[in-house]
C-alpha positions in Angstrom: 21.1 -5.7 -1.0 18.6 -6.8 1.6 19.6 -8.8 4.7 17.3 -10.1 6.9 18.8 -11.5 10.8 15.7 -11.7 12.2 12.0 -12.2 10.9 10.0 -10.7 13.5 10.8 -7.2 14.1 7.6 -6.4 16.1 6.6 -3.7 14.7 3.9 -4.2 13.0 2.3 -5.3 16.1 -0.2 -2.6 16.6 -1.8 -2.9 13.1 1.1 -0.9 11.4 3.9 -1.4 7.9 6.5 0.7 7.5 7.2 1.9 3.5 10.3 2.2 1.5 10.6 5.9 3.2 10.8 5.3 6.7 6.8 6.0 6.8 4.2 3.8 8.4 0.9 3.3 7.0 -1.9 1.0 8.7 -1.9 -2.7 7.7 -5.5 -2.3 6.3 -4.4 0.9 4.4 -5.4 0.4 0.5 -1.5 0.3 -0.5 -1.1 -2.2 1.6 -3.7 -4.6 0.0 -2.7 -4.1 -3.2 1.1 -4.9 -2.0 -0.2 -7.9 -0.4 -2.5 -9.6 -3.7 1.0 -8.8 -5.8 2.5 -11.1 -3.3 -0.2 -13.8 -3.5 -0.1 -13.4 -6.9 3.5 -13.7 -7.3 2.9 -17.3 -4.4 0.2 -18.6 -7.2 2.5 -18.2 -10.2 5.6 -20.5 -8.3 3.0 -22.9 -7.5 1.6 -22.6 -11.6 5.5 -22.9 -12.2 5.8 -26.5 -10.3 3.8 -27.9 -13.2 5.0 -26.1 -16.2 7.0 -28.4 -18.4 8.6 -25.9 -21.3 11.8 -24.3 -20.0 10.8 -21.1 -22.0 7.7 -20.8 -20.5 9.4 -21.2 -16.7 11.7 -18.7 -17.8 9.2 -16.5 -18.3 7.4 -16.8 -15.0 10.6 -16.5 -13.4 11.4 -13.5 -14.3 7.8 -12.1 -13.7 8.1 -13.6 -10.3 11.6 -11.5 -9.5 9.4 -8.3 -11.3 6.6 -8.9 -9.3 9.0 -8.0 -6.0 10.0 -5.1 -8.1 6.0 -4.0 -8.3 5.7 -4.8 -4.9 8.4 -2.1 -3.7 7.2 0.5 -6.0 3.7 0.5 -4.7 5.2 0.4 -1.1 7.9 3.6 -2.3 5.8 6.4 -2.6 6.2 9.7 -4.6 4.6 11.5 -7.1 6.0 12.7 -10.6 7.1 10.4 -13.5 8.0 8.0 -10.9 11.1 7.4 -13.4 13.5 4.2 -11.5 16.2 5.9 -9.8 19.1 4.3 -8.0 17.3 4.6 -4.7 14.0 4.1 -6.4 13.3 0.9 -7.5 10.0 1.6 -10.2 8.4 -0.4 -12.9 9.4 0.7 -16.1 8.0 1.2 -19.7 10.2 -1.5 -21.1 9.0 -4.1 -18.3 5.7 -3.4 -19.8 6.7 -3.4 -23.4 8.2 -7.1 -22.8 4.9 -8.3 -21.6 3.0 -7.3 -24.7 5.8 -8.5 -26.9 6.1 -11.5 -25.0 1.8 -11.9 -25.6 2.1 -11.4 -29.0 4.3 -14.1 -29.3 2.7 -16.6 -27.3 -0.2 -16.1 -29.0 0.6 -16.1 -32.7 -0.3 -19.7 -32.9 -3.6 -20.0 -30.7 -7.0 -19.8 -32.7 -9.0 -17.0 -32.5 -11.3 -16.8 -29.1 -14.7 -17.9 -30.6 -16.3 -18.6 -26.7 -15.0 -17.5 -23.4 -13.4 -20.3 -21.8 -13.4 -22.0 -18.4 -10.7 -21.4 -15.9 -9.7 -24.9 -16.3 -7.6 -27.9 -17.7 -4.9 -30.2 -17.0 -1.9 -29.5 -14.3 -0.3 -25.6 -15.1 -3.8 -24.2 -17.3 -5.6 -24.5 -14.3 -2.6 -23.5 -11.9 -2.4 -20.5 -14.3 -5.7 -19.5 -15.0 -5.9 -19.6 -10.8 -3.3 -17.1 -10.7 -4.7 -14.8 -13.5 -7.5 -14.4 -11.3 -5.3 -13.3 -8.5 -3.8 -11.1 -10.9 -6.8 -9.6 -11.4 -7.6 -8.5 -8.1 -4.1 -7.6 -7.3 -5.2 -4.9 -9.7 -8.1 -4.3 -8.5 -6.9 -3.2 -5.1 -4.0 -1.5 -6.9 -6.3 0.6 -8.7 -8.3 1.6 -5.6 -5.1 2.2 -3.7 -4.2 4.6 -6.4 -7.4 6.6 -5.9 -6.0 7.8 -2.5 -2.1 7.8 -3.3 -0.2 8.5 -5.9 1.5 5.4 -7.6 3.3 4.8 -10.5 1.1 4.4 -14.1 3.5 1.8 -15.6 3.1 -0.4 -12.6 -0.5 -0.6 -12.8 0.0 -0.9 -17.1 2.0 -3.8 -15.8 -0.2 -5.6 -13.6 -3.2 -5.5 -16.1 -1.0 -6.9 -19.1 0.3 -9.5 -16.8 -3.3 -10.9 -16.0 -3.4 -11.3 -20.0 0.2 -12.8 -20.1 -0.9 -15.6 -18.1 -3.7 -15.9 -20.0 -2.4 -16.7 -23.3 -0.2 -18.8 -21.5 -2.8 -20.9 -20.1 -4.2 -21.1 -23.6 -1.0 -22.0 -25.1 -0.4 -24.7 -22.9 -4.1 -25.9 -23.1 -3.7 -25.9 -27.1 -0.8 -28.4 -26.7 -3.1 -30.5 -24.1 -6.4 -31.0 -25.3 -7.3 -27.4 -25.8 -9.2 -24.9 -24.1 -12.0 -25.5 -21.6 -14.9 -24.0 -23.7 -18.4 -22.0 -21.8 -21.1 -23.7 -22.7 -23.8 -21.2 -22.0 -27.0 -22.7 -20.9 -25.8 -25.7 -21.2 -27.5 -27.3 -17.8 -30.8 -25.7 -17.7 
C-alpha cells in the first residue's frame, strides 16, 4: 500500500528519481519521459472523463486510468526477462492487453467503415479524447525510445499502442451518437 506523509522529499533536487529498486536515474533520463507522458496521458483522460456521459464508457476510462499507474510503475521497475507480474513486481500483463483489443472490437462493431481520416475534433469528450490520444501517442513514443537503452516490458509497450486506438474508437463512437465524425477535407482551402 503506498503512504505518502510528506510530498516533498528533496531528493530529486539535483536533477535526480529514484526507481522501484532503490536506483536513481537522472530526471531527463529516457525512462523517465516516457514515465512522465503516461502520467499526462493518464491527467488528459480524467479531464476527457469530466465530459463523458455513458457510465460504460467512464468505466472504461477508469479503469485505464488505475492501469495507466500500473504502466507507469513497470517502466519505472526495471528488469529484464519475461518481465512476468510478480508479487513485488507490479507488470502489465497479456490479458490487460487482450481487454483493450476486445474492448475495441466492441466499441467498434457499430461505427462505419473509415472512408477519410478524420479531424481531432467534435463536441465536449471527442475532442477531450482525441486530445488525449495524441498524448497517448507520444507517451509511446518516448516509451519506445526509452526501451532502446533499457530493457522494458513488451506487453506494456503492446499496451500503450492499443490504448492510443482504444480512445480512438471511442472518440468515434461518441462522435457517431453526436453528429459524427469531423471528416479531412483535403485541399479543401487552397
Amino acid at each position: 500500500m503506498v503512504k505518502l506523509n510528506r510530498i516533498y522529499t528533496r531528493t530529486g533536487d539535483a536533477g535526480t528519481t529514484g526507481l522501484v529498486d532503490g536506483s536513481r536515474v537522472s530526471k531527463a533520463d529516457p525512462r523517465m519521459a516516457a514515465i512522465g507522458d503516461v502520467d499526462e496521458a493518464n491527467s488528459a483522460i480524467g479531464v476527457a472523463l469530466q465530459h463523458v456521459a455513458d457510465e460504460s464508457h467512464a468505466a472504461l476510462l477508469g479503469r485505464i486510468q488505475n492501469e495507466l499507474f500500473d504502466l507507469g510503475a513497470d517502466l519505472a521497475t526495471p528488469g529484464e526477462g519475461d518481465f512476468a507480474p510478480t508479487e513485488m513486481e507490479l507488470r502489465i500483463a497479456q490479458s490487460q492487453v487482450d481487454r483493450l483489443e476486445r474492448e475495441i472490437d466492441m466499441l467498434n462493431e457499430g461505427l462505419a467503415p473509415l472512408r477519410s481520416f478524420i479531424l481531432p475534433a467534435g463536441p465536449g469528450a471527442v475532442a477531450h479524447l482525441h486530445l488525449a490520444r495524441a498524448v497517448v501517442r507520444r507517451a509511446e513514443r518516448s516509451a519506445v525510445a526509452a526501451a532502446r537503452e533499457v530493457a522494458l516490458n513488451p506487453r506494456a509497450l503492446a499496451y500503450i499502442n492499443r490504448l492510443s486506438d482504444h480512445l480512438f474508437v471511442l472518440a468515434r463512437l461518441i462522435a457517431s451518437h453526436n453528429g459524427g465524425d469531423v471528416l479531412w477535407q483535403p485541399g479543401a482551402t487552397r
